[in-house]
MOPAC internal coordinates of N, CA, C and O (Angstrom, degrees):
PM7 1SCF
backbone

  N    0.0000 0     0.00 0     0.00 0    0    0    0
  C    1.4484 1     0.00 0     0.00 0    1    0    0
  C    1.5306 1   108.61 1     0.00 0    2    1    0
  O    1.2310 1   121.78 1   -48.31 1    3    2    1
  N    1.4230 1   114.20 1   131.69 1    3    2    1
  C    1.5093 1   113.59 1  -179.04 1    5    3    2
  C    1.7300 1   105.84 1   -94.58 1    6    5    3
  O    1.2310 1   120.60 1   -24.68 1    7    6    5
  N    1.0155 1   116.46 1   155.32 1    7    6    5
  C    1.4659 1   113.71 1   164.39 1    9    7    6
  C    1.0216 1   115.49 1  -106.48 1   10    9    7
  O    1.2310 1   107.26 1   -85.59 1   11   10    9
  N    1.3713 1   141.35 1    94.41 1   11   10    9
  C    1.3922 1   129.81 1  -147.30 1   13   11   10
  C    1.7067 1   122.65 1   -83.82 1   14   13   11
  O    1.2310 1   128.52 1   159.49 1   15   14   13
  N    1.4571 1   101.20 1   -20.51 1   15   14   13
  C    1.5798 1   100.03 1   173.49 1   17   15   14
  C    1.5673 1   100.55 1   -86.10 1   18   17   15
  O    1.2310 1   117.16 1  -174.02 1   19   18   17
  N    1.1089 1   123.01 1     5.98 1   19   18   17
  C    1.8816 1   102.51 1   170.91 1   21   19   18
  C    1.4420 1   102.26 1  -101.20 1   22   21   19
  O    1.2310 1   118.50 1   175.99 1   23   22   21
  N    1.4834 1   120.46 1    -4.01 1   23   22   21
  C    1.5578 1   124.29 1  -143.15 1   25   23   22
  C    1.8685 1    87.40 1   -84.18 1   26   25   23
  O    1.2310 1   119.34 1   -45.15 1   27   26   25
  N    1.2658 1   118.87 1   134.85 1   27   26   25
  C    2.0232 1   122.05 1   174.10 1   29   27   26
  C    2.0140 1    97.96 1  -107.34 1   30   29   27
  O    1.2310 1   123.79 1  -166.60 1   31   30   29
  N    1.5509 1   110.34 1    13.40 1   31   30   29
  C    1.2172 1    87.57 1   172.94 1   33   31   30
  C    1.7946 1   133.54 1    78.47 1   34   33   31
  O    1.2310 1   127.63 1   178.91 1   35   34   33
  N    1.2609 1   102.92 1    -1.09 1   35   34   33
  C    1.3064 1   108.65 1  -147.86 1   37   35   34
  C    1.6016 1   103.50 1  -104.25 1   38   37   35
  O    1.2310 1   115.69 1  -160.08 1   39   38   37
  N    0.9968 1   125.79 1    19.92 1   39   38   37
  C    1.2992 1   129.84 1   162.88 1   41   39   38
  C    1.3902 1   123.48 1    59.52 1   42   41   39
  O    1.2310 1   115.21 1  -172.27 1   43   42   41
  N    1.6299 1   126.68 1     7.73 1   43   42   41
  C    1.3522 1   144.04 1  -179.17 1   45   43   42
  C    1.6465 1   102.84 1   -59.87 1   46   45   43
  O    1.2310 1   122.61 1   157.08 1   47   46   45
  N    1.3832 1   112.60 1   -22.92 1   47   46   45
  C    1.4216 1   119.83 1  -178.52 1   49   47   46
  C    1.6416 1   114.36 1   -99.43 1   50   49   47
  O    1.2310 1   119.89 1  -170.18 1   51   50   49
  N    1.0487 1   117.82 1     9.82 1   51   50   49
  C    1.2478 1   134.33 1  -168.47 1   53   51   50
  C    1.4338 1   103.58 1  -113.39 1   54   53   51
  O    1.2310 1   125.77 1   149.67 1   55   54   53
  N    1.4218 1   106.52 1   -30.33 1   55   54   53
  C    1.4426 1    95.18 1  -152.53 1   57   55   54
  C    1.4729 1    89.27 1  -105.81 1   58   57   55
  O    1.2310 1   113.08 1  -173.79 1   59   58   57
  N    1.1107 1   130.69 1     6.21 1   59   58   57
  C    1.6923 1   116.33 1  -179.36 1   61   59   58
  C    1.5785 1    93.47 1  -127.04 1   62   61   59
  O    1.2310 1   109.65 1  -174.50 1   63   62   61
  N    1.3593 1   137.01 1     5.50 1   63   62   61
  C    1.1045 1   109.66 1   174.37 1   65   63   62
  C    1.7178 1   113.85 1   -91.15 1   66   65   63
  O    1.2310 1   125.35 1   -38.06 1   67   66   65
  N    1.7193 1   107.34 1   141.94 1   67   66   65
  C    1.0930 1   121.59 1  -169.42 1   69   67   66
  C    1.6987 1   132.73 1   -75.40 1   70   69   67
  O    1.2310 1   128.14 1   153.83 1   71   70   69
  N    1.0062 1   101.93 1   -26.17 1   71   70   69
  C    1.2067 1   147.52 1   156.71 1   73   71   70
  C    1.6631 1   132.76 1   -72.16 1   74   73   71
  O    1.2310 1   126.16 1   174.18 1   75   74   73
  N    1.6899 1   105.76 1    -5.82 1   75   74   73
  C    1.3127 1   119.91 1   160.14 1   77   75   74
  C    1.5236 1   102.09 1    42.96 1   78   77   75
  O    1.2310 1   114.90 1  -135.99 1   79   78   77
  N    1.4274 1   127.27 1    44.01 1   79   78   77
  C    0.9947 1   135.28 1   158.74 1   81   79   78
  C    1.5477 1   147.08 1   -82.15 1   82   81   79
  O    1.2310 1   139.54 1   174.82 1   83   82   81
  N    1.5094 1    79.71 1    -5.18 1   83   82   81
  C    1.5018 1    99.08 1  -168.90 1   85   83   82
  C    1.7468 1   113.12 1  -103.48 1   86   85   83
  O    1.2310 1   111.58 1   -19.82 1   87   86   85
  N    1.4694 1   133.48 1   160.18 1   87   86   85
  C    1.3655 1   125.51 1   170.85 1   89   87   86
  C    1.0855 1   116.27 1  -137.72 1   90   89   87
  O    1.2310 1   111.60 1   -59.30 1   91   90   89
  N    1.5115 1   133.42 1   120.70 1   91   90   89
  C    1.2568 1   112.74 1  -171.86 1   93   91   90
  C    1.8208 1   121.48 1   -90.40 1   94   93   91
  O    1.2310 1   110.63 1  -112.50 1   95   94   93
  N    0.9320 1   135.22 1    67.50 1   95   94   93
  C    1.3410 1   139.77 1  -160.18 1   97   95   94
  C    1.9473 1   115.00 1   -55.51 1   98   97   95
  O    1.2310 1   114.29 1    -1.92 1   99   98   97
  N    1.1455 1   128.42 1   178.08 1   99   98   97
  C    1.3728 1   113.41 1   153.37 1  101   99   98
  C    0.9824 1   115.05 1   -86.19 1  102  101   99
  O    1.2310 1   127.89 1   -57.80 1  103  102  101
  N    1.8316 1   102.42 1   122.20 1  103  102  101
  C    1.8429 1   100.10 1   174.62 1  105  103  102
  C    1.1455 1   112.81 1    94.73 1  106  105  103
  O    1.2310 1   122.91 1  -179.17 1  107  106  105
  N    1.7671 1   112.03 1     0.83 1  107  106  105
  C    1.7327 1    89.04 1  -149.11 1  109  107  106
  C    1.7392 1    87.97 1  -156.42 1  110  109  107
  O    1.2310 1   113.49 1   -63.58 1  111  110  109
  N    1.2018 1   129.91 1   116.42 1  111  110  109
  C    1.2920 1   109.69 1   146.47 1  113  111  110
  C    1.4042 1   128.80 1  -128.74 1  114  113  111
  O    1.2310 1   121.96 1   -43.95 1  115  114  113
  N    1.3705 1   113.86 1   136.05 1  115  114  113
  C    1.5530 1   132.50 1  -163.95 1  117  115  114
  C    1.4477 1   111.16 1  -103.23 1  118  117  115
  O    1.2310 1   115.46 1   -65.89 1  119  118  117
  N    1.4138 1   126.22 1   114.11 1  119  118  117
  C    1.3608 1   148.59 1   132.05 1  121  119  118
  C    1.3062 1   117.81 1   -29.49 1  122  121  119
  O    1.2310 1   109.16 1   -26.59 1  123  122  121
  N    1.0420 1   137.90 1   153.41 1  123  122  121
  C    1.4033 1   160.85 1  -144.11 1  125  123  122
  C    1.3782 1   109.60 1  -142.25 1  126  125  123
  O    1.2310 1   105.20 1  -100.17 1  127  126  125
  N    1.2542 1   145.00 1    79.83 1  127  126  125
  C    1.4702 1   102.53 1  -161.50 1  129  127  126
  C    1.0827 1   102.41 1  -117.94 1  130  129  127
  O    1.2310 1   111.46 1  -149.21 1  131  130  129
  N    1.2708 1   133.69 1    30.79 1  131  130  129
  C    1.5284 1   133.21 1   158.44 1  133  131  130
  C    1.7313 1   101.04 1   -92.62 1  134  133  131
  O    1.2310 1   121.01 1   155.41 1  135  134  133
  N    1.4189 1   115.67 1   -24.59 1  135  134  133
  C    1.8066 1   121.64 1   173.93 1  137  135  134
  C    0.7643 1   131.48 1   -72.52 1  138  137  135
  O    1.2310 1   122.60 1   144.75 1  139  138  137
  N    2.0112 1   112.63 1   -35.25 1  139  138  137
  C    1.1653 1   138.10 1  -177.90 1  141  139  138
  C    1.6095 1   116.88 1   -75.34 1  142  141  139
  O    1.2310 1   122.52 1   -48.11 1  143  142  141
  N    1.3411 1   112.77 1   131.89 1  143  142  141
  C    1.4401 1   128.65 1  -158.65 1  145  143  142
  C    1.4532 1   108.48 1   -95.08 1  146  145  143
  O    1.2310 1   126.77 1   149.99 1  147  146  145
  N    1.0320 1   104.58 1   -30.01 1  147  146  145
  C    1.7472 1   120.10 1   171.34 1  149  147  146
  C    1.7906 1   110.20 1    77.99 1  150  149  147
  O    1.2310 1   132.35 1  -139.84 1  151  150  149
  N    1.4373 1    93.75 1    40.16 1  151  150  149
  C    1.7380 1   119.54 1  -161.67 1  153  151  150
  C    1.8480 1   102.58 1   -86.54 1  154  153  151
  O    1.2310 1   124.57 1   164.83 1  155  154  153
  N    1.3831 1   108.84 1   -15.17 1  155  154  153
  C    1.3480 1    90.47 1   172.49 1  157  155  154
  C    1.7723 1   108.73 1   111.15 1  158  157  155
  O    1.2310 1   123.40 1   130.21 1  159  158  157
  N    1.1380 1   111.10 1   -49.79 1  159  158  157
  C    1.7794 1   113.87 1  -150.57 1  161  159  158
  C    1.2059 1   109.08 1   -67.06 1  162  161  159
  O    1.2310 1   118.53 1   145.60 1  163  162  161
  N    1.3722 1   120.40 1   -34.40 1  163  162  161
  C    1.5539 1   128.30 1  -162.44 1  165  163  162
  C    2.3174 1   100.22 1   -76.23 1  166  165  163
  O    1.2310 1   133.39 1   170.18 1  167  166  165
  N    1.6472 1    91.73 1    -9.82 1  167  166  165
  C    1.5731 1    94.74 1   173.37 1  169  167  166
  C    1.3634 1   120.58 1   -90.97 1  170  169  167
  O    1.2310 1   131.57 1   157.26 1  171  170  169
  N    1.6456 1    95.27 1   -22.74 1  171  170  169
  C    1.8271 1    96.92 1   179.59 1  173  171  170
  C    1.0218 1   111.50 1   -90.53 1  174  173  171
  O    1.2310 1   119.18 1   162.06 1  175  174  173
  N    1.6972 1   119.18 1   -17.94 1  175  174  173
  C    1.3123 1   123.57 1  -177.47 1  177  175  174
  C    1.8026 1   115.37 1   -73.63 1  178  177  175
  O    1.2310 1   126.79 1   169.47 1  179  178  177
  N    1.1203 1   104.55 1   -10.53 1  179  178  177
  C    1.7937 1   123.30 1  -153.75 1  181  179  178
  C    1.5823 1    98.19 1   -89.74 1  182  181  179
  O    1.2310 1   117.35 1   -79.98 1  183  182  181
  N    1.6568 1   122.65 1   100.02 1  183  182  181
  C    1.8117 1   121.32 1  -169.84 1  185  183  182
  C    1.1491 1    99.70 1   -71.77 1  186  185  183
  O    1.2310 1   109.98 1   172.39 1  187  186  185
  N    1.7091 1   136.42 1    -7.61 1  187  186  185
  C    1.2375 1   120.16 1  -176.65 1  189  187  186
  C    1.6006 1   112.45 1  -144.75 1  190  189  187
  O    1.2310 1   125.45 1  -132.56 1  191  190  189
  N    1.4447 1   107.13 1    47.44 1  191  190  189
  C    1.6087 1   123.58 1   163.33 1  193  191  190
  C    1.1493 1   116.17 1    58.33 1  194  193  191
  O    1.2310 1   112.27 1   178.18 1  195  194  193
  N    1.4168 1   132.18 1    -1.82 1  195  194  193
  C    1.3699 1   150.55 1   158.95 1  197  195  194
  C    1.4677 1   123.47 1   -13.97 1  198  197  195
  O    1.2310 1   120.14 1   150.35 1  199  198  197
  N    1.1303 1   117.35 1   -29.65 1  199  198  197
  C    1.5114 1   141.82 1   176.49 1  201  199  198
  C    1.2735 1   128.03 1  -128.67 1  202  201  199
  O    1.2310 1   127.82 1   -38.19 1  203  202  201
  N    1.8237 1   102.56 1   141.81 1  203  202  201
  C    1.3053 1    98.86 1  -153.24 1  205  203  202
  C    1.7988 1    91.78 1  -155.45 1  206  205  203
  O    1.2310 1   112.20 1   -33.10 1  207  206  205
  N    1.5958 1   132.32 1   146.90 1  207  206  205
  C    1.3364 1   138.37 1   174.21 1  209  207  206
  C    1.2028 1   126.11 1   -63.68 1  210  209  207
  O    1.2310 1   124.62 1  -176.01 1  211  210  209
  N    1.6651 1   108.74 1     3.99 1  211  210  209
  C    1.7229 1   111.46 1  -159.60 1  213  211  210
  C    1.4900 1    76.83 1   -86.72 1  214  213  211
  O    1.2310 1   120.10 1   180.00 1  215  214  213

């Protein structure tokens, strides 16, 4: 789940997920969730808590 008003866009969650699940769009980022592994990284990777497993 993204939170989109904390989200800066910045693709830190993009770039470590393994599973290439992630997209960084303008304005916009989209999950995959048939790609998404539910592995965690793209949350530790996230500087402003933006992401979340719900």
């Amino acid at each position: 789940m993204i939170i989109q008003e904390y989200c800066m866009y910045c693709g830190a969650c993009a770039g470590v997920c393994v599973a290439d699940a992630i997209d960084v769009q303008e304005l916009k980022i989209v999950i995959d969730d048939e790609k998404c592994t539910k592995c965690g990284l793209c949350i530790k990777a996230c500087p402003v808590a933006a992401l979340s497993l719900e």
